[in-house]
N, C-alpha and C positions, 0 to 999 in steps of 0.2 A: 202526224202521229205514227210511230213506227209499227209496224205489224206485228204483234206478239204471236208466239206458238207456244206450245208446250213440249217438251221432250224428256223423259221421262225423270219425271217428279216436278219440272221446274219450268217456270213460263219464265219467257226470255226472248229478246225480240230477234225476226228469223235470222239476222246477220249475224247472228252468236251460236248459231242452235247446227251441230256437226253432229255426225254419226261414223266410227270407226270402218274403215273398207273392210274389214273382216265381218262387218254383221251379214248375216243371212239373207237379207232381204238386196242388198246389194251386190252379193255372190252368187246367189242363187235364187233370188226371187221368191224368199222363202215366208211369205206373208200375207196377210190382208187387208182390206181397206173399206171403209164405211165414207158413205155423203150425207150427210144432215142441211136440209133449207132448213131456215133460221127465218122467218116473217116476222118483223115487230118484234125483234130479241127474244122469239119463243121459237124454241127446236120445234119442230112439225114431225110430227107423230114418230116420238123419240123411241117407246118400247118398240115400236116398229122394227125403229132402224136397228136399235140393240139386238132384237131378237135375231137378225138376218145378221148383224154381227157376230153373234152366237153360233149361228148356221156355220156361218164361216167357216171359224175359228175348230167347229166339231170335227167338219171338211177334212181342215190339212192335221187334226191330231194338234193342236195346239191351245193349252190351257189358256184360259181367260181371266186378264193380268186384273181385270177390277169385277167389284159386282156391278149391278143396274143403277145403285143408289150412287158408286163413288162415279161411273162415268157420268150420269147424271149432273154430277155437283160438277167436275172438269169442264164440261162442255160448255156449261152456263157458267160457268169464269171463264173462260176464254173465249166464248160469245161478249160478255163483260168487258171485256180490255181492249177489244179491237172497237171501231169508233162507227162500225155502219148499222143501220137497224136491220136491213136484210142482208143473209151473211149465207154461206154454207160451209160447212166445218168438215174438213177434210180429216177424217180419222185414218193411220196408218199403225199394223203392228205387224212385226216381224217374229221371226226364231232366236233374234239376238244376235250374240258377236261371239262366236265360236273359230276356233281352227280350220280350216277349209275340209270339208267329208262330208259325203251328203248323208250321211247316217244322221239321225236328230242326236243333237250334242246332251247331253246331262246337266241338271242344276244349272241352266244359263238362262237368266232372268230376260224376259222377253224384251224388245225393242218398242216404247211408245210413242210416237208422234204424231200432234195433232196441229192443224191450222186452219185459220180461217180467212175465208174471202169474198168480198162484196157476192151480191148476188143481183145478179141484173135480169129484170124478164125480158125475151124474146123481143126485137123489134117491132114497133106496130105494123111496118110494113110489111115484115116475114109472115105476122099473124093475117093479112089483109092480101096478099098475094102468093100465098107457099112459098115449097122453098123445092128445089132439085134433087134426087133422089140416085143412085145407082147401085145394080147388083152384084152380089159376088158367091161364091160358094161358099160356106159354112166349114172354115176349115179348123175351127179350136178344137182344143181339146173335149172332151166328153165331162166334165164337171165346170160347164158355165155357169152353174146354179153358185159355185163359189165365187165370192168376188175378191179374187188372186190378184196381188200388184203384179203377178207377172203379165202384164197387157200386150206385151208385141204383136201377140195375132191381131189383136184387137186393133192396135197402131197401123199393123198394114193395112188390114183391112178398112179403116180411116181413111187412110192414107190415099186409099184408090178413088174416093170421094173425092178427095181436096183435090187432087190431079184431076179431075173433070170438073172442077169448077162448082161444087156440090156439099149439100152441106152433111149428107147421112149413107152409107151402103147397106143396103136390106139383103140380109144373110137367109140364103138358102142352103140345107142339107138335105138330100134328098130329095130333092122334089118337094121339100115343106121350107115355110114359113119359120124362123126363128125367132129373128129379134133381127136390130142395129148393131153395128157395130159398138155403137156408146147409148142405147137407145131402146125401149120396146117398139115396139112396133103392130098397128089395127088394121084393119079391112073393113070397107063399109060395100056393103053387097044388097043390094033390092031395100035399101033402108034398114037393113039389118048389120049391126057391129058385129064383126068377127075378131077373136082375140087368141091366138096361140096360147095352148096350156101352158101350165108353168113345169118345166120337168126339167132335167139336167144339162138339157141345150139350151137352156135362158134365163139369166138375172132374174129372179122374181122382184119385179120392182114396185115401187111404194105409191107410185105416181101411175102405173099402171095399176092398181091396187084403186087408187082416185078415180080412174074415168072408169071402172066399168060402175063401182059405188055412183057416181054420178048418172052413169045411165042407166042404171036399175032406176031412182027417185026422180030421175028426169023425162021415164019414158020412152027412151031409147032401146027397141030389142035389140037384145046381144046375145052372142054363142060363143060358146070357149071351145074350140076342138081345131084339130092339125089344119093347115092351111095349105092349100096347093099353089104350086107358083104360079098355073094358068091362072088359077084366083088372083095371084096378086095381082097380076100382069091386065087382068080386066076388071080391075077395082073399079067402083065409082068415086068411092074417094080412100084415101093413104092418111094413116096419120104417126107420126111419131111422138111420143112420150118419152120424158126425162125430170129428176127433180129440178135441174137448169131453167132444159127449154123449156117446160112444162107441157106443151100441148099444138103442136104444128103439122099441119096440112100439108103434103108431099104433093106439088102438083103437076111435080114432071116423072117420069122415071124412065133412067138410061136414056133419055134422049127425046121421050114419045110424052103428049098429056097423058096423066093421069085425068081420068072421068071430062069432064068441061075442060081440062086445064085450070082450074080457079076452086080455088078451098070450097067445097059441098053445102050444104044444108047442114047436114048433121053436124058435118066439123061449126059449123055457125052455131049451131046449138050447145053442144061439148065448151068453144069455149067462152059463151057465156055463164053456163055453168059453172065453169072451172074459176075464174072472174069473181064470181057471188059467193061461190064456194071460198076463195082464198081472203076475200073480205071476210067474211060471216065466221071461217073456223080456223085457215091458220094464223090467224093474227091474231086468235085469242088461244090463252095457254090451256092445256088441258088439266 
């Protein structure tokens, strides 16, 4: 079965689906992007996503090409056409296809494309052993809070990851705690969750949104406030967050165990949790 997407107005399968080099987003990186898991052919916590799409779109000054009701109905056809029952839907809009000037163009109807792709969770082994971790400085821009297709800081700073053999780099500015590169990012300190506020140097993500809602009804004390690097660096245990990964245990970082070396207690708790939790509610529609 061929992979269908959508591009604006028209699902069409992706070998057909072009966008002119003069659009925005491919000159200048002039757009945004939404991730939706899809569990059981049901979006997971769709106003969510929309809302932070919204955020977005407020961000870089760009009107919002549908309301909630028509992305709504798109999503769920194009979850509909592709053949997997867990999916995530890769939303993409742009400035459109104007003249090259970085001035915003007039009356140029925005760029939509969307697609979707299995969605695999995490290996058991990765869940059951951690996974490698390295750091790097926090060098983006100052509106992380936006989720910009323009990633390249983001791609290096990946990138420095993969070249150690590793699967996340935990971003420091300042002597704080941010986020992942692709990723939130926890501290678990004397049995207490620590979670970086959500402010303009971090994604506020949806999946981070989940574990601390989990550890509030789980039992688990948590604090949200700035993070020090000496903190990270003597964590007991690391964990990264993603709508992907979902929820994995850091057990090395730069080269040194984190805590035991060996996913914690708490992370043992969190993700059965998260487990119970994804049976029980995202696989039922809301």
């Amino acid at each position: 079965m061929a992979q269908i997407v959508y591009l604006n107005g028209k699902f069409l399968p992706i070998d057909q689906a072009f966008v002119p080099v003069l659009d925005r987003g491919f000159i200048f990186g002039d757009g945004v992007y939404e991730v939706i898991p899809v569990y059981s052919r049901h979006p997971f916590r769709l106003e969510g996503h929309l809302q932070r799409l919204q955020n977005s779109l407020d961000g870089i000054r760009l009107a919002n090409p549908h309301s909630g009701a028509e992305w709504t109905k798109l999503i769920r056809e194009l979850v509909a056409q592709n053949e997997d029952d867990d999916q995530y839907v890769y939303l993409h809009i742009t400035r459109g296809v104007a003249k090259r000037d970085h001035a915003f163009p007039k009356n140029v109807p925005a760029t939509v494309f969307m697609m979707s792709n299995p969605l695999t969770p995490p290996p058991r082994e990765l869940c059951e052993s951690g996974v490698a971790a390295v750091s790097a400085i926090d060098n983006r821009w100052d509106r992380c809070d936006i989720k910009a297709i323009a990633l390249l800081p983001n791609v290096l700073l990946r990138q420095v990851a993969v070249d150690a053999g590793a699967v996340e780099t935990i971003l420091l500015r300042d002597g704080m705690l941010t986020e992942g590169a692709a990723s939130n990012i926890f501290v678990v300190e004397k049995g207490v969750l620590l979670a970086p506020p959500k402010d303009n140097h971090m994604l506020p993500g949806i999946t981070y949104d989940v574990v601390l809602e989990l550890a509030a009804s789980g039992g688990i004390p948590c604090q949200v406030g700035m993070i020090a690097e000496a903190r990270v660096r003597a964590a007991d245990e690391l964990w990264l967050t993603s709508s992907t990964k979902e929820v994995l245990a850091i057990t090395v970082l730069d080269g040194k165990p984190v805590g035991s070396g060996k996913p914690g207690p708490l992370f043992r708790k969190m993700y059965a949790l998260y487990q119970e939790y994804k049976t029980r509610v995202m696989r039922v529609p809301a």
